[in-house]
N, C-alpha and C positions, 0 to 999 in steps of 0.2 A: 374522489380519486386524487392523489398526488400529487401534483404541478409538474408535470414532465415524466409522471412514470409510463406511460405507454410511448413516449418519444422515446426515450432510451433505450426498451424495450425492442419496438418496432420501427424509429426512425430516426432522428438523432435530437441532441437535445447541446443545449450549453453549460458550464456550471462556472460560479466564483469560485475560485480555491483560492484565491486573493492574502484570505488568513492562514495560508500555512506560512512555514518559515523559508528561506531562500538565504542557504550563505553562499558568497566566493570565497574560495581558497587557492593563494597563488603563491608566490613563491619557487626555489627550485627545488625543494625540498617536498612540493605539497606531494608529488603521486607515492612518495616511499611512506611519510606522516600517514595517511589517507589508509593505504595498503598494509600497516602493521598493527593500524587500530579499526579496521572494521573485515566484515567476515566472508568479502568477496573481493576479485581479482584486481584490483585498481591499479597495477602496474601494466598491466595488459590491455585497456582500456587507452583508444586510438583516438584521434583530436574525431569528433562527432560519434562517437559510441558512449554506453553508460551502461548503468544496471543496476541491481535492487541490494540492498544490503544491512546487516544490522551491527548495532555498537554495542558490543556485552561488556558485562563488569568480567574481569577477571577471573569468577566463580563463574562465568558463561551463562550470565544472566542477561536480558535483553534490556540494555537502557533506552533505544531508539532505533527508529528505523529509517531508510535515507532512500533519495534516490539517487544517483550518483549522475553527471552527467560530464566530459571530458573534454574542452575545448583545449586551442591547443597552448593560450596560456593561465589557462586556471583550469577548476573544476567550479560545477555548480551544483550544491547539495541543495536537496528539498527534505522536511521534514512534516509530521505533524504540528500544529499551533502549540501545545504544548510541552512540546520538546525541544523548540528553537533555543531558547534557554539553555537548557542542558546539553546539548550536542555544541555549543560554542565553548561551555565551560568544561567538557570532557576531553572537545580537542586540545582547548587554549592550557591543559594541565600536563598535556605530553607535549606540547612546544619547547624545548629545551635550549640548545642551541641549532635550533635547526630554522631554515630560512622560510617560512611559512607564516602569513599575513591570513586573515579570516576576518572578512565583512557583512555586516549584517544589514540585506540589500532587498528584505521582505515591503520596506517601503517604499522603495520606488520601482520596483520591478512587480507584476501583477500577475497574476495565476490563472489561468481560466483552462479549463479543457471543453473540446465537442465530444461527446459520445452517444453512442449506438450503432446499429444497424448502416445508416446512414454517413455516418462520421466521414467515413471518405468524401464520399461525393458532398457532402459540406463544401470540405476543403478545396475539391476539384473546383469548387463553382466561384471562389473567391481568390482561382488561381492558385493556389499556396499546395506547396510539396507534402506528401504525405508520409516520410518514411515507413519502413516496412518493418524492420528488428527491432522487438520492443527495447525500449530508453535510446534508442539511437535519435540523433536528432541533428536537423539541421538551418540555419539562419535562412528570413525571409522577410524584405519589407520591413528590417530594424527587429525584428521579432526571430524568439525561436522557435522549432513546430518539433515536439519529440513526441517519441510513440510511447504513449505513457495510459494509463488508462485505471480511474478508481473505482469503478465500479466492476469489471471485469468484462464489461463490452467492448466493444472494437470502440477505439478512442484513442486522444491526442489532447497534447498539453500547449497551450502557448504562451508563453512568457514572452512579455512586450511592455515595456516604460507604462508607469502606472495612470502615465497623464493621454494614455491613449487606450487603456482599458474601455472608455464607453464609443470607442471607434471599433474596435474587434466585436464588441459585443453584437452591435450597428450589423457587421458583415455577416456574422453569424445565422441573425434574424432575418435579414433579406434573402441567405441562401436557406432560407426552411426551418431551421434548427428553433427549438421552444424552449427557454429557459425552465429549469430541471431546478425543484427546491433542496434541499439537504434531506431531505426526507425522504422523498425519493430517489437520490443518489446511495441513499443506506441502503432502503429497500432492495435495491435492485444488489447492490454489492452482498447483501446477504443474501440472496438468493442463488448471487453467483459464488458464493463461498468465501469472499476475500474480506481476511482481517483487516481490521484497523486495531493501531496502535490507542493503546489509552482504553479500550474499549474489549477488545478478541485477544492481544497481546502485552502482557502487562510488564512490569517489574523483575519479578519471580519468572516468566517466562523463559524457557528452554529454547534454541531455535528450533531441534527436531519436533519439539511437541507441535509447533506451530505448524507445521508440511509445507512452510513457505522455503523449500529446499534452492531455489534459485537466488537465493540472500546468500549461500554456500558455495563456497569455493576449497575443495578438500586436497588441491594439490597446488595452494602458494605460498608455502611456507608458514611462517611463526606469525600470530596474529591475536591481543589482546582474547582472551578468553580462548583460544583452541583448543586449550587442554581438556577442559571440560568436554568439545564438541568431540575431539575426536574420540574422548573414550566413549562416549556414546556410542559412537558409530563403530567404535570398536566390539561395545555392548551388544548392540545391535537391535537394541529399540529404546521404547520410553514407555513410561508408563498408564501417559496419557495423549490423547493427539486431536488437537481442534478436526473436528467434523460440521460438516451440514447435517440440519433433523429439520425433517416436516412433522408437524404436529398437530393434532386434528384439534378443530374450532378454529374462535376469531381472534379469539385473545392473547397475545404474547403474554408468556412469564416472565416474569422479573428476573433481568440479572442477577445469579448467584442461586436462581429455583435446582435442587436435585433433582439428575432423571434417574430412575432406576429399574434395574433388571433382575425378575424374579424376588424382587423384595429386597434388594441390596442395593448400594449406594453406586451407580454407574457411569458421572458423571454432571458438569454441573454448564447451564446455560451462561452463554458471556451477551448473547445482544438476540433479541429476535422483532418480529413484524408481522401483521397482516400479509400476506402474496394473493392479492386478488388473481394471480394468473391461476397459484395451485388451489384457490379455494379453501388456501389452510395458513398455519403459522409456518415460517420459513426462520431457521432460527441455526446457530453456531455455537456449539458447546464444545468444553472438553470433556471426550467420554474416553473411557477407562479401553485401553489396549484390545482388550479380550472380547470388549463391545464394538470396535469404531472399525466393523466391515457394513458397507450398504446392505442396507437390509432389513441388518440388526435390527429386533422391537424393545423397544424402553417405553418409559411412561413417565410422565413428568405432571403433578398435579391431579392425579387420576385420569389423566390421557392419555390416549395410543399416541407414541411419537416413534418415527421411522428413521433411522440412521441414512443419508441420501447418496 
């Protein structure tokens, strides 16, 4: 079994996220800069609110994906490990003469979230605030506690000076919580359907295709790539759309395995895994529009796979 996959599951577990990226962005300039280059509401965003969002090229293609979060003098973005890179040099190219300062603060400030079932009561037991809106968040004990969660369980994120990461950790463990490998953190996020950049969403990625619709914000105006998004929506689909598939046996296919329907090409796996819960492979593909209602039967490798 996992390291943590039935805490997450059934009770609550811990994780590093240590290696993701973490910039501030401050300035008086930063919530207009922020709000004209990524594809969700960042002017409307209150000192302790945030929210999910993505940075397309121009052609409205997904370079990164962010979490946003809103203090009242900066913001604090979170990225994938490798996208820190790129999300400094895409803001720091539309910096013009505008008043906006971007730190890159991945080293001393440290990542960890609790998740599962449990999560809360973790937090109750170690005293610390739970907020309730996810990305909303708020300061505790030099730390911050925002509702943030990567696997798709009930879960929270805290960011706290990195020379006290193995003091959180400390609290974590005495209130119940089981450290949770990387492997199990995936498992369980594919099971609950959530992409990862690098992996589920790539380059070439659409936002609609992705159904991560809460990255979108369709009434703030003008925003690096919209054009693209809104004719989409104008269109009024896409032609391909990340799904959940369970797939019978034990084996994952290999990223990039075709599934197909009726003998036709229907779609193509991005990440799958064992799921000892379903007894089967639990796996995230783009399949093709006409295929990706629950239900759907495809086959991948001459296996029954189920659209979830």
């Amino acid at each position: 079994m996992l390291e943590g996959y039935d805490a997450l599951r059934e009770g609550a577990a811990w994780l590093d996220l240590s290696g993701r990226g973490r910039i501030a962005v401050t300035g008086r300039d930063r919530a207009r800069l922020l709000h004209n280059l990524t594809t969700n509401h960042v002017k409307q965003l209150a000192q302790g609110g945030g929210c999910y969002a993505f940075l397309l090229t121009p052609q409205g293609r997904i370079q990164a994906d962010l979490d946003i979060m809103a203090f009242e003098d900066r913001f604090l973005l979170g990225t994938q490990p490798e996208t820190r890179e790129r999300v400094l040099q895409l803001i720091r190219k539309y910096i013009i003469a505008d008043d906006v300062k971007l730190e890159d603060i991945s080293e001393t400030l440290a990542e960890l979230a609790v998740e599962g079932p449990r999560a809360s009561a973790v937090l109750a037991s170690i005293g610390a605030p739970a907020p309730e809106v996810p990305w909303s968040h708020t300061g505790w004990d030099g730390a911050i506690v925002a509702a943030i969660t990567s696997t798709g369980q009930p879960g929270y994120r805290i960011f706290a000076p990195s020379d006290r990461k193995a003091e959180w950790i400390g609290r974590f463990e005495k209130a119940g919580a089981t450290a949770a490998s990387a492997g199990a953190a995936r498992l369980i996020r594919i099971e609950n359907g959530i992409p990862r950049y690098g992996e589920d969403i790539f380059e070439n990625s659409l936002p609609q295709e992705t159904r991560q619709m809460h990255a979108l914000h369709f009434n703030k105006g003008c925003y690096l790539g919209q054009e693209i998004v809104e004719r989409i929506r104008a269109r009024g689909h896409v032609n391909k759309l990340l799904t959940r598939v369970r797939i019978e046996g034990t084996e994952p296919p290999p990223a990039g395995a075709k599934l197909e329907a009726a003998g036709a090409e229907a779609g193509e796996i991005t990440s799958a895994a064992f799921s000892p819960a379903g007894s089967n492979v639990a796996a995230l593909a783009y399949v093709r529009a006409a295929h990706a209602q629950p239900g759907a039967e495809l086959n991948v490798d001459g296996r029954r796979a189920v659209v979830a």
